[in-house]
N, CA, C and O atoms as a GROMACS GRO file, in nm:
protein
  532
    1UNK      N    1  -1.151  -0.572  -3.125
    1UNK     CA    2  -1.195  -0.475  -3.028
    1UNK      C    3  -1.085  -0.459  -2.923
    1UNK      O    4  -1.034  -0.553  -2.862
    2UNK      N    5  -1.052  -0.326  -2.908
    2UNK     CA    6  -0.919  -0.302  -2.806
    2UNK      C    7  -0.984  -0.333  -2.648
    2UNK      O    8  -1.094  -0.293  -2.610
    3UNK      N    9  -0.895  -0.408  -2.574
    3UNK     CA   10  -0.937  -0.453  -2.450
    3UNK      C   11  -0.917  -0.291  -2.338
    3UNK      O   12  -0.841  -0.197  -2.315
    4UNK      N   13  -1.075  -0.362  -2.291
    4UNK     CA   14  -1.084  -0.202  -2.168
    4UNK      C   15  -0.960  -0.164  -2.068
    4UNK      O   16  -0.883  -0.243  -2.015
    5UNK      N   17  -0.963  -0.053  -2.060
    5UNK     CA   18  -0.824  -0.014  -1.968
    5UNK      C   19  -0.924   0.023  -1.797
    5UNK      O   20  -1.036   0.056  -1.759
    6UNK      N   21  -0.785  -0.011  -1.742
    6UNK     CA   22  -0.883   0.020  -1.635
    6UNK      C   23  -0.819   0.109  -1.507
    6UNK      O   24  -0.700   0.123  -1.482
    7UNK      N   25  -0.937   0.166  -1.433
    7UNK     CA   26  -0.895   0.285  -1.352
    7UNK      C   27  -0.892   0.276  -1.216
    7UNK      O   28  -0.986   0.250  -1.141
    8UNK      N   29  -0.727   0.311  -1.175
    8UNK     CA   30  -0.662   0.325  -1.040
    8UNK      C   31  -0.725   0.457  -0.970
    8UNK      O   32  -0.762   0.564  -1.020
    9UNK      N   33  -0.722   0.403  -0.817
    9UNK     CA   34  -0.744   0.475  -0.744
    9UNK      C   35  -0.654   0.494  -0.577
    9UNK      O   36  -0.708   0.454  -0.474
   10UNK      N   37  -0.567   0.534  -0.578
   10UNK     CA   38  -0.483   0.524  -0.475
   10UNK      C   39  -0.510   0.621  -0.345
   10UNK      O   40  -0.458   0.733  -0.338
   11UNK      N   41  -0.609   0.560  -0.225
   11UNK     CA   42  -0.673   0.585  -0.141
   11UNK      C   43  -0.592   0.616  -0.051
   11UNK      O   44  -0.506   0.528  -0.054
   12UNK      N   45  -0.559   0.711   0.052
   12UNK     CA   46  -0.496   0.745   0.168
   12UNK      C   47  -0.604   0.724   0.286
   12UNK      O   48  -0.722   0.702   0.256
   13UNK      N   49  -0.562   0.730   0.421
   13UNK     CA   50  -0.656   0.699   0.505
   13UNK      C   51  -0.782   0.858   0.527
   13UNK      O   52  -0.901   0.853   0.560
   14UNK      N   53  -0.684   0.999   0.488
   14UNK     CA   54  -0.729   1.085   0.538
   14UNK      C   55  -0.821   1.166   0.357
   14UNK      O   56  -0.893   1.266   0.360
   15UNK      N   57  -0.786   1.084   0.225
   15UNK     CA   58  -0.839   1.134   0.133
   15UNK      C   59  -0.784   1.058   0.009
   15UNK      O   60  -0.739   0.950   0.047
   16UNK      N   61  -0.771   1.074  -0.121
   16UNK     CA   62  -0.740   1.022  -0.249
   16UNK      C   63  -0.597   1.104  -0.266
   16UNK      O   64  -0.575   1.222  -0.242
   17UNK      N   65  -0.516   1.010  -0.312
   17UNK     CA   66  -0.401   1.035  -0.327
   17UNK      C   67  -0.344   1.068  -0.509
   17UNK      O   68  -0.262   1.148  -0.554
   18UNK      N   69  -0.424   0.971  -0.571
   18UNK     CA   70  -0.463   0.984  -0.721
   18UNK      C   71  -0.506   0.928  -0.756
   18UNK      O   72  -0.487   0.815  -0.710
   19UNK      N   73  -0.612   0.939  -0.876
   19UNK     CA   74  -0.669   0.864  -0.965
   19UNK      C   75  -0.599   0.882  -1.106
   19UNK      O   76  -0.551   0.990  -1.140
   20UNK      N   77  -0.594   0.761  -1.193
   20UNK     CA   78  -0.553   0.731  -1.340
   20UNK      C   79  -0.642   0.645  -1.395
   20UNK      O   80  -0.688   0.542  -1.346
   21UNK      N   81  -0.666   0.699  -1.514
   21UNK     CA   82  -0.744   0.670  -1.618
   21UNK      C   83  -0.634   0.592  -1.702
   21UNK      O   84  -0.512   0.604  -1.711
   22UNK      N   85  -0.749   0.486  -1.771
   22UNK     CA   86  -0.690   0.466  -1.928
   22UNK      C   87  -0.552   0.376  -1.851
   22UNK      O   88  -0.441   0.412  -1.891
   23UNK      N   89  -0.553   0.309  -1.787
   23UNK     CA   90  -0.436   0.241  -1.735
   23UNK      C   91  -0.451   0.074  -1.771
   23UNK      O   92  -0.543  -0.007  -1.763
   24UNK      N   93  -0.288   0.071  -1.820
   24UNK     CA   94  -0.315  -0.052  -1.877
   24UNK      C   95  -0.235  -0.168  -1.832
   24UNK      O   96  -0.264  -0.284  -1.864
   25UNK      N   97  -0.120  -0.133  -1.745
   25UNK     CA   98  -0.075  -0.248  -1.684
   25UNK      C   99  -0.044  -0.179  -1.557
   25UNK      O  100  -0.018  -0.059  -1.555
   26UNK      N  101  -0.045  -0.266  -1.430
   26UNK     CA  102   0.012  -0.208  -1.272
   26UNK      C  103   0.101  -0.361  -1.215
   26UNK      O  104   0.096  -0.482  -1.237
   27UNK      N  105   0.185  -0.257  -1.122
   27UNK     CA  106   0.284  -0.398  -1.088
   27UNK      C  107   0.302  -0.338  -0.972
   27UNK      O  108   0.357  -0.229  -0.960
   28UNK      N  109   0.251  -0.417  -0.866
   28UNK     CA  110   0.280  -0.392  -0.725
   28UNK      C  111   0.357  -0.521  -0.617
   28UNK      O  112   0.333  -0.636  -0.654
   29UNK      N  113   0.408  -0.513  -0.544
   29UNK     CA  114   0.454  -0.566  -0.433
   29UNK      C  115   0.412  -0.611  -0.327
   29UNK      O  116   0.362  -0.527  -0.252
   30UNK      N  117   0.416  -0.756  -0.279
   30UNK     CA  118   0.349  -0.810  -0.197
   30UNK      C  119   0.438  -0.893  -0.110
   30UNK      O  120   0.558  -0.880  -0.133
   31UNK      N  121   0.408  -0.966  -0.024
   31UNK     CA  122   0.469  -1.042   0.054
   31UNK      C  123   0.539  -1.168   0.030
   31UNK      O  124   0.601  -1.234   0.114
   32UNK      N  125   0.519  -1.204  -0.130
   32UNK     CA  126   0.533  -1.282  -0.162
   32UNK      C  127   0.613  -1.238  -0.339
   32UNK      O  128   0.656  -1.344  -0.386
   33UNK      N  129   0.628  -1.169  -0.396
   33UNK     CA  130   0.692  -1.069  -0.446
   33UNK      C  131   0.647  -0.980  -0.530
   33UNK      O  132   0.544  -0.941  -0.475
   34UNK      N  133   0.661  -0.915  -0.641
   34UNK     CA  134   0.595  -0.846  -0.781
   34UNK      C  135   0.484  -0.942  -0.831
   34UNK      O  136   0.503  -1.053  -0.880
   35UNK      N  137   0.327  -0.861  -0.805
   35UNK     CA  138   0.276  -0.914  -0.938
   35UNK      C  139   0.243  -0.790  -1.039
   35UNK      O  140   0.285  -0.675  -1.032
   36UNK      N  141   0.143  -0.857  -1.146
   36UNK     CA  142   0.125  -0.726  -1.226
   36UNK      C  143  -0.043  -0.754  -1.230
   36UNK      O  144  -0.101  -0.840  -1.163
   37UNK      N  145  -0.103  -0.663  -1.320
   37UNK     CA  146  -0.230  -0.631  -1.304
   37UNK      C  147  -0.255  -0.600  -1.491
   37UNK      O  148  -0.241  -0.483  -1.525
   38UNK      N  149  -0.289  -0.693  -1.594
   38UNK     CA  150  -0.344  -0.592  -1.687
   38UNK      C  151  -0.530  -0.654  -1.713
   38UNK      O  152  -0.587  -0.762  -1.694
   39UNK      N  153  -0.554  -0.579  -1.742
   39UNK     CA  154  -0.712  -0.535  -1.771
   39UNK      C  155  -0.807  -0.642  -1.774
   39UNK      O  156  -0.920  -0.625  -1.729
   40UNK      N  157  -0.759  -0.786  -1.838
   40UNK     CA  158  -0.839  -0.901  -1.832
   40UNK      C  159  -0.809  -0.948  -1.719
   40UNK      O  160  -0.903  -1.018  -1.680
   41UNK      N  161  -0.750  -0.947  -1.667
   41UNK     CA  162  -0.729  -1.089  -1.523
   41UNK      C  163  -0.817  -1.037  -1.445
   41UNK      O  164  -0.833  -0.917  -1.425
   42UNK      N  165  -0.901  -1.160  -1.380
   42UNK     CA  166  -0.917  -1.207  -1.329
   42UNK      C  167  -0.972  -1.065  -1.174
   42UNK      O  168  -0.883  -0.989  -1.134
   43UNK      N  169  -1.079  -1.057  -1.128
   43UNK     CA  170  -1.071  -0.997  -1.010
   43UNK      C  171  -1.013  -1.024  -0.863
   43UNK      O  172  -1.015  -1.145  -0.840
   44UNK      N  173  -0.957  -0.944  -0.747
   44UNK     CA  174  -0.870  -1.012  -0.695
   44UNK      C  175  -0.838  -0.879  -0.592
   44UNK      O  176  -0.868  -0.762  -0.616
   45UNK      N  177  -0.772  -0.927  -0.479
   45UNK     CA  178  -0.718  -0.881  -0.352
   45UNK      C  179  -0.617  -0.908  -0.329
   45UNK      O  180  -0.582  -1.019  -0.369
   46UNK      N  181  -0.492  -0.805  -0.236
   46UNK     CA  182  -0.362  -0.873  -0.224
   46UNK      C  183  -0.353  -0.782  -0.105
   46UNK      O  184  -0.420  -0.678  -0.098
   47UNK      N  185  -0.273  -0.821  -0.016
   47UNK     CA  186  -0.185  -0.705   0.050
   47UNK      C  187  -0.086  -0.688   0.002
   47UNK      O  188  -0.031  -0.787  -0.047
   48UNK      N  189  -0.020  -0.563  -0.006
   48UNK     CA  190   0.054  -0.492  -0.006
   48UNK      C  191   0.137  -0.472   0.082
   48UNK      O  192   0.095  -0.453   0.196
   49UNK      N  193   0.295  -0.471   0.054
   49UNK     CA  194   0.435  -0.438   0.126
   49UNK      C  195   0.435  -0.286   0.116
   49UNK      O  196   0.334  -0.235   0.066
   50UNK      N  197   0.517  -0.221   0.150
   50UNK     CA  198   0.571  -0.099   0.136
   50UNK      C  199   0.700  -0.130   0.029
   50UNK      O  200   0.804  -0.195   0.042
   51UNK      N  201   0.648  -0.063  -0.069
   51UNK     CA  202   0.749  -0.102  -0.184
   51UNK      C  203   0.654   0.043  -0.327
   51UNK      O  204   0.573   0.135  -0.318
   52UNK      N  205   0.718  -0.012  -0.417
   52UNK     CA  206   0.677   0.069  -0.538
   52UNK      C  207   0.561   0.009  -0.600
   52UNK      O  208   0.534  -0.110  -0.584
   53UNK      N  209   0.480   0.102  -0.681
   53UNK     CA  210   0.395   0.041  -0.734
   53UNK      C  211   0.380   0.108  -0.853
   53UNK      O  212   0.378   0.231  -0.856
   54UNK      N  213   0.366   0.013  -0.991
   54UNK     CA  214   0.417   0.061  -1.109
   54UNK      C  215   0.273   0.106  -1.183
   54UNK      O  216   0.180   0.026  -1.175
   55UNK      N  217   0.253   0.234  -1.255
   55UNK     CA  218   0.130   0.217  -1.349
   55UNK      C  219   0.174   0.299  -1.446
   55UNK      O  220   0.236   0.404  -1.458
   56UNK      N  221   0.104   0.184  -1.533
   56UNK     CA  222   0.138   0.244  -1.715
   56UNK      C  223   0.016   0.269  -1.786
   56UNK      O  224  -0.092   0.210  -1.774
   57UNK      N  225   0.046   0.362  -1.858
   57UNK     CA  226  -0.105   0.444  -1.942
   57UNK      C  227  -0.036   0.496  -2.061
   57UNK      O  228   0.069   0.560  -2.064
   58UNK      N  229  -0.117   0.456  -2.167
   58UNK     CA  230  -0.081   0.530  -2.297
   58UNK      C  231  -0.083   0.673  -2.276
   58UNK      O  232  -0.022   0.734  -2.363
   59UNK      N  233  -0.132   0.738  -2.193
   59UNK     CA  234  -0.157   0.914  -2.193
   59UNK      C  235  -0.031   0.983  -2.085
   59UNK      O  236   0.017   1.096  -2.094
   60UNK      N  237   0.002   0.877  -1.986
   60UNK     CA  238   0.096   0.914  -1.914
   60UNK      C  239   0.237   0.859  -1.931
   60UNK      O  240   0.336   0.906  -1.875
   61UNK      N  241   0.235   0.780  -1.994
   61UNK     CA  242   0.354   0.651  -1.992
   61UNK      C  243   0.389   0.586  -1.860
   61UNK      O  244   0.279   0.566  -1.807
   62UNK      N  245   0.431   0.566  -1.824
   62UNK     CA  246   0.527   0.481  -1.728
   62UNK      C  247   0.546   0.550  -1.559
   62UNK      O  248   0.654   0.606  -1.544
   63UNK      N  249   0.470   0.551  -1.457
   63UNK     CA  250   0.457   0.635  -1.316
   63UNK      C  251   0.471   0.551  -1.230
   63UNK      O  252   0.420   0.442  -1.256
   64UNK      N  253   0.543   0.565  -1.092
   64UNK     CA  254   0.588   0.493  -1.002
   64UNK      C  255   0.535   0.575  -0.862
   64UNK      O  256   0.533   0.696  -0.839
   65UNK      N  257   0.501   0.477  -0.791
   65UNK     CA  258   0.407   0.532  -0.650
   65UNK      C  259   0.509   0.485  -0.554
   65UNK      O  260   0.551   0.372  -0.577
   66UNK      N  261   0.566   0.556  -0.438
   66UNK     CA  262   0.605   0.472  -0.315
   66UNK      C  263   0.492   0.409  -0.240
   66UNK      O  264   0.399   0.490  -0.250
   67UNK      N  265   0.466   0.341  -0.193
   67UNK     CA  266   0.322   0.316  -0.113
   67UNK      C  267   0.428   0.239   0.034
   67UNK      O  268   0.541   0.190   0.046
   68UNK      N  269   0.322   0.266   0.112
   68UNK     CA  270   0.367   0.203   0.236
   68UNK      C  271   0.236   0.075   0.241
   68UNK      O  272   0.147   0.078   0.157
   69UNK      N  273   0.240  -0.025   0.342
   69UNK     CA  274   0.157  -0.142   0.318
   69UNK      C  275  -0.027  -0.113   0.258
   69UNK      O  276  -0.097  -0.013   0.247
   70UNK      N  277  -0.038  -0.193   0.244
   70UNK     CA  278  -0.211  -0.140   0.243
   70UNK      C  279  -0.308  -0.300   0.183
   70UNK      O  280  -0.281  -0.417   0.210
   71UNK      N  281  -0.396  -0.260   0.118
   71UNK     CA  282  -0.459  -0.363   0.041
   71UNK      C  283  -0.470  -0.302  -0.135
   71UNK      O  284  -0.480  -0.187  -0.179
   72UNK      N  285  -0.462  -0.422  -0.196
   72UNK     CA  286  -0.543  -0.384  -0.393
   72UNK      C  287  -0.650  -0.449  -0.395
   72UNK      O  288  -0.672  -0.553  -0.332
   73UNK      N  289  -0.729  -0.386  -0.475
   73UNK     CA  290  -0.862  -0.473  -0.509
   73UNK      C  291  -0.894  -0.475  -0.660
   73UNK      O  292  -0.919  -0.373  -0.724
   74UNK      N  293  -0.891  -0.573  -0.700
   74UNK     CA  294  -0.962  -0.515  -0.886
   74UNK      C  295  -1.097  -0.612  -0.863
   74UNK      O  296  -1.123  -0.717  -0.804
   75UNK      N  297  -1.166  -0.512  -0.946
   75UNK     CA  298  -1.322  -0.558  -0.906
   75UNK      C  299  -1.342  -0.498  -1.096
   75UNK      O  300  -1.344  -0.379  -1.127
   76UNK      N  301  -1.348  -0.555  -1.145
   76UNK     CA  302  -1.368  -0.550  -1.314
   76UNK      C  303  -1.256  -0.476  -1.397
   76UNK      O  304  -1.151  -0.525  -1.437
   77UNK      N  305  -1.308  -0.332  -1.416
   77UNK     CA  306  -1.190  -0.242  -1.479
   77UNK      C  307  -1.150  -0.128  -1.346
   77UNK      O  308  -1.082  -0.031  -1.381
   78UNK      N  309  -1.182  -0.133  -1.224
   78UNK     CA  310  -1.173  -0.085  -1.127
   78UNK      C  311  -1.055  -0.136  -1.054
   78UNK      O  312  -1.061  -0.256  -1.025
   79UNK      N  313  -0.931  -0.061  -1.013
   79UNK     CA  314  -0.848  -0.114  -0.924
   79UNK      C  315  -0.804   0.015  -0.782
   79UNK      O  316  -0.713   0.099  -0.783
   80UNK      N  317  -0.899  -0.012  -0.684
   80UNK     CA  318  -0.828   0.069  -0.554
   80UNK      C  319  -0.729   0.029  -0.494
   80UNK      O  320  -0.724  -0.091  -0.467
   81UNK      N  321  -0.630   0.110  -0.458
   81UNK     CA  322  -0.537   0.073  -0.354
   81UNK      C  323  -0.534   0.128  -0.236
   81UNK      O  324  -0.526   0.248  -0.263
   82UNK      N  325  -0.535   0.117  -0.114
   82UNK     CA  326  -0.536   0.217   0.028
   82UNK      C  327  -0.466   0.153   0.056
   82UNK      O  328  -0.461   0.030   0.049
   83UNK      N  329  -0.359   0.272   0.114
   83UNK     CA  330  -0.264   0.240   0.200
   83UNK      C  331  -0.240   0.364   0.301
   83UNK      O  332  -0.313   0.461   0.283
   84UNK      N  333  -0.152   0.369   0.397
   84UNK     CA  334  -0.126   0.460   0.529
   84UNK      C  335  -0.032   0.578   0.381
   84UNK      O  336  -0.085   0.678   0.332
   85UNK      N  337   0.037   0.552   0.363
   85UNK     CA  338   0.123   0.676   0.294
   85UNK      C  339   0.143   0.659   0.169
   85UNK      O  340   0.117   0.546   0.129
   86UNK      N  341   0.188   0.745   0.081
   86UNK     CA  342   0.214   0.711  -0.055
   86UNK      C  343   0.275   0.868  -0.120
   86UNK      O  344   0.252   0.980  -0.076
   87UNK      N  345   0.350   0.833  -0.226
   87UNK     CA  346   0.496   0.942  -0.256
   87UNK      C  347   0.488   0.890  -0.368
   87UNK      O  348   0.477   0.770  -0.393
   88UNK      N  349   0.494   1.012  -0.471
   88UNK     CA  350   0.505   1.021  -0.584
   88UNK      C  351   0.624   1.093  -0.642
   88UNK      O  352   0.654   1.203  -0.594
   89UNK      N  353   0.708   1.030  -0.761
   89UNK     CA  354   0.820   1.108  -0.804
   89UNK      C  355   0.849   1.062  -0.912
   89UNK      O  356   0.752   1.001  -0.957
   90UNK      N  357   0.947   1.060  -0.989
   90UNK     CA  358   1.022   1.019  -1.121
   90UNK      C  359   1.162   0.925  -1.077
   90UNK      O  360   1.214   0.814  -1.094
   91UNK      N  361   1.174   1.017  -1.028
   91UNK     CA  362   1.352   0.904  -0.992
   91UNK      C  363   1.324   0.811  -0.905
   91UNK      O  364   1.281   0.828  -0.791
   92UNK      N  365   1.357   0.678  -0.976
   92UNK     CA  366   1.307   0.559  -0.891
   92UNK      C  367   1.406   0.556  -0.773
   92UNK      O  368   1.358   0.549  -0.659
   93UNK      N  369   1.519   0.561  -0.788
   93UNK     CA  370   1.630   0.568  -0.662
   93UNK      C  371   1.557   0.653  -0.536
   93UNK      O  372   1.541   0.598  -0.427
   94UNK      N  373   1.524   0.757  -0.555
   94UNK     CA  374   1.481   0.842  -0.464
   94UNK      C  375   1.376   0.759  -0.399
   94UNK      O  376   1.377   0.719  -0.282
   95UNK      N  377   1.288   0.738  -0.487
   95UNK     CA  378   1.116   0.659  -0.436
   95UNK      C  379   1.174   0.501  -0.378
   95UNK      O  380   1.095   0.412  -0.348
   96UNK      N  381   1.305   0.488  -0.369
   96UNK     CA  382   1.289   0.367  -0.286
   96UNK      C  383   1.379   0.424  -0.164
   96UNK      O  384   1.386   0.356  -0.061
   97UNK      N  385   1.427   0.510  -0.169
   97UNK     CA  386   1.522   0.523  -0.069
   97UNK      C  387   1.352   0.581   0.038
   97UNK      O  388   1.312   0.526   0.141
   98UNK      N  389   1.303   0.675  -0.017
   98UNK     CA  390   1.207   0.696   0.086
   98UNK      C  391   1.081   0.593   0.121
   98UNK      O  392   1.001   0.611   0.213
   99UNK      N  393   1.082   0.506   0.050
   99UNK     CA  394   1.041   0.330   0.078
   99UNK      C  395   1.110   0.290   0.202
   99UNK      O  396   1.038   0.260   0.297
  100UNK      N  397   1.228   0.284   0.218
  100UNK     CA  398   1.338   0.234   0.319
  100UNK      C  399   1.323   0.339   0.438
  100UNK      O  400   1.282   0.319   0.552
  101UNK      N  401   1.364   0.447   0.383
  101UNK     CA  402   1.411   0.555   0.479
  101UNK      C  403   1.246   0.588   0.577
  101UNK      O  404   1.255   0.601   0.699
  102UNK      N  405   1.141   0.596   0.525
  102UNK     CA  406   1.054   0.673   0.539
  102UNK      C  407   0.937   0.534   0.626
  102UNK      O  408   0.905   0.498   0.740
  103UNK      N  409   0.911   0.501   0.489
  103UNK     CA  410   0.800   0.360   0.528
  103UNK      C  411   0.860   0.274   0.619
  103UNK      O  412   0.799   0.273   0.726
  104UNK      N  413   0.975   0.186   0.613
  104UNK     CA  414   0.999   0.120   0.714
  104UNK      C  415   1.108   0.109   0.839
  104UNK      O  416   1.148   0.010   0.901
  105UNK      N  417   1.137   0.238   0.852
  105UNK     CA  418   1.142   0.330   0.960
  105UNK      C  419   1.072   0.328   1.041
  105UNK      O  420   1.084   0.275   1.151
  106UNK      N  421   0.967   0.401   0.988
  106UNK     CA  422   0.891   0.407   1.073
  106UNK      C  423   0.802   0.303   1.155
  106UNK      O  424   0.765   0.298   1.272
  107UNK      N  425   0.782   0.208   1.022
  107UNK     CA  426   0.700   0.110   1.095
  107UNK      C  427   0.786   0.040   1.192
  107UNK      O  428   0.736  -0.051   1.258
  108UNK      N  429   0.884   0.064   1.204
  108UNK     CA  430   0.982  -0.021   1.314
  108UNK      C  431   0.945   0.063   1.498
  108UNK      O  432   0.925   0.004   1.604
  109UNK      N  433   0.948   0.208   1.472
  109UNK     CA  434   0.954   0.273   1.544
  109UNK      C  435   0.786   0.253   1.613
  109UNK      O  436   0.762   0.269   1.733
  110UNK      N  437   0.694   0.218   1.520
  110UNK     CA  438   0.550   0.183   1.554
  110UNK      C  439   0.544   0.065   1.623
  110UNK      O  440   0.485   0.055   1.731
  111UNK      N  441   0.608  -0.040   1.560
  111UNK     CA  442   0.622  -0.137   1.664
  111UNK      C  443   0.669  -0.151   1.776
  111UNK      O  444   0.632  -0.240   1.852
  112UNK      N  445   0.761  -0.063   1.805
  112UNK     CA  446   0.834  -0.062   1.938
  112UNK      C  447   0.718  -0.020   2.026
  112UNK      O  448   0.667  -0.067   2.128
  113UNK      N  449   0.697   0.079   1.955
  113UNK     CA  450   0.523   0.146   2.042
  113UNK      C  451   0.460   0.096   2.106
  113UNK      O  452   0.428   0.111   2.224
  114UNK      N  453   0.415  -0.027   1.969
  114UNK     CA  454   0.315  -0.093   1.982
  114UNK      C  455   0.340  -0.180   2.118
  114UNK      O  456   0.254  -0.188   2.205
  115UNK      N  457   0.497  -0.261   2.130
  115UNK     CA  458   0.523  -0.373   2.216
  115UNK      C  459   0.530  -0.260   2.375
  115UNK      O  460   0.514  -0.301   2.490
  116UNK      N  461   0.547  -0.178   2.352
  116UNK     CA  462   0.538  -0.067   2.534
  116UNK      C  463   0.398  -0.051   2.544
  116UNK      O  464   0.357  -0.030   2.658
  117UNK      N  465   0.306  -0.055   2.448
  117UNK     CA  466   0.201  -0.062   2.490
  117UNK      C  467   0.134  -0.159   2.545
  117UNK      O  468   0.068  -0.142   2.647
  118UNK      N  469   0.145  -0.290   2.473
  118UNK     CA  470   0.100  -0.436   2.519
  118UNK      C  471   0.158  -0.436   2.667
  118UNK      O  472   0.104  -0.449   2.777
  119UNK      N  473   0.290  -0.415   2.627
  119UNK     CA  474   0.332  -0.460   2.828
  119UNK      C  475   0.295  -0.331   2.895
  119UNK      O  476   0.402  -0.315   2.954
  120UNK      N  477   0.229  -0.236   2.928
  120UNK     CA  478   0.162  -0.136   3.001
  120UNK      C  479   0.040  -0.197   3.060
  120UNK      O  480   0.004  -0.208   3.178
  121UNK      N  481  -0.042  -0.249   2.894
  121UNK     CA  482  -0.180  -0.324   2.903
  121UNK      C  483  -0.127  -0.424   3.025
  121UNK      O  484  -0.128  -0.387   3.142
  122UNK      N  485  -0.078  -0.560   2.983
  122UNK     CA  486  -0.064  -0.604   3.041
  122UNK      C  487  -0.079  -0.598   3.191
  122UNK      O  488  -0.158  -0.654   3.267
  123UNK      N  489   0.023  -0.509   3.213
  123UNK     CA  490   0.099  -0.463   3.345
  123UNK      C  491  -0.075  -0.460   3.436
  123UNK      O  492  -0.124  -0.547   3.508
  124UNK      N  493  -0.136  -0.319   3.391
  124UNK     CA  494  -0.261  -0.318   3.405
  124UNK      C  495  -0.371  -0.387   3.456
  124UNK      O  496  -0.440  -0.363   3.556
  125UNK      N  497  -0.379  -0.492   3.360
  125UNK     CA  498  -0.458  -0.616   3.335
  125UNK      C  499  -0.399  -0.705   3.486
  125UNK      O  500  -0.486  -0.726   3.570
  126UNK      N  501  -0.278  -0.746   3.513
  126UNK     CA  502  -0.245  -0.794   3.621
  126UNK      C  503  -0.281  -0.718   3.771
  126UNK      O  504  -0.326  -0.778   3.868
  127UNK      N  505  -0.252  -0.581   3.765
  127UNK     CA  506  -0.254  -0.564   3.861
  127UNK      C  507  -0.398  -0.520   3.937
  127UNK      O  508  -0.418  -0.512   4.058
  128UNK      N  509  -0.488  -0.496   3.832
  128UNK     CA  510  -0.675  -0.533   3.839
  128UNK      C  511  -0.695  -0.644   3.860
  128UNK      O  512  -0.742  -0.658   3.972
  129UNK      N  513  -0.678  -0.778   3.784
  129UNK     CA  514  -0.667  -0.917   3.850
  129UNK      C  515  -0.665  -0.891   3.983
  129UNK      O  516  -0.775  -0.886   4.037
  130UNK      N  517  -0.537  -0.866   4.076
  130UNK     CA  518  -0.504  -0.868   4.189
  130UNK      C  519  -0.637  -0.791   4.283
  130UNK      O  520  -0.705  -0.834   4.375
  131UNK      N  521  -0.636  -0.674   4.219
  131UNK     CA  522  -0.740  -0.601   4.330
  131UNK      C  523  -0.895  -0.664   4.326
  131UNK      O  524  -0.985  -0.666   4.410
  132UNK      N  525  -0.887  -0.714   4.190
  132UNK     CA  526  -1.029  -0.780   4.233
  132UNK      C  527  -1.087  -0.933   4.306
  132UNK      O  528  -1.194  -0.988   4.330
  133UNK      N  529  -0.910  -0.963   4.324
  133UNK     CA  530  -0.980  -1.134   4.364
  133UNK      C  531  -0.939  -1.085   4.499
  133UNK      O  532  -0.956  -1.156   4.598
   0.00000   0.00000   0.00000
């Protein structure tokens, strides 16, 4: 009996980015490096890097996702992924340069954000302290 294939779902925050059927192996990127995904293992959660993420299907052959961080979940023959962004193309060169160029770019530029915001809070937070004691 041919083992079940199972179906991706690559979630954006604002809608579905794609679904694939009939998928039989996925290889994504984590913090810790490449794993892969085929149909028997095991159910399971990972986070996700901003990196590529590989899915293979007898109907499509061989497709590559940019994804920016997110979470995977396989929950039987079910595998979602959500993440903030995600880019689809053929030329892997391209799909990593906009991995680099695009995804962690930006997240650099978010953090900076993020740290002018904490010290604003902060700032804030001190100077209410003051008026209230």
């Amino acid at each position: 009996m041919p083992a079940p294939l199972m179906q991706l779902e690559i979630l954006l925050p604002f809608g579905v980015f794609a679904r694939r059927s009939g998928v039989s192996r996925i290889v994504a990127e984590t913090a810790d490096g490449s794993f892969g995904l085929l149909p028997h293992r095991l159910d399971c959660v990972a986070a996700l890097t901003p990196g590529l993420l590989l899915c293979a299907s007898e109907a499509e052959g061989e497709s590559w996702l940019a994804i920016d961080e997110g979470v995977l979940v396989k929950a039987g023959s079910r595998v979602s992924v959500s993440v903030r962004r995600a880019l689809a193309g053929t030329d892997l060169t391209r799909l990593r340069q906009a991995v680099e160029q695009e995804f962690l770019v930006r997240d650099e530029r978010e953090q900076d954000v993020r740290q002018v915001m904490a010290r604003l809070e902060a700032g804030f937070l001190r100077r209410y302290a003051r008026l209230s004691t």
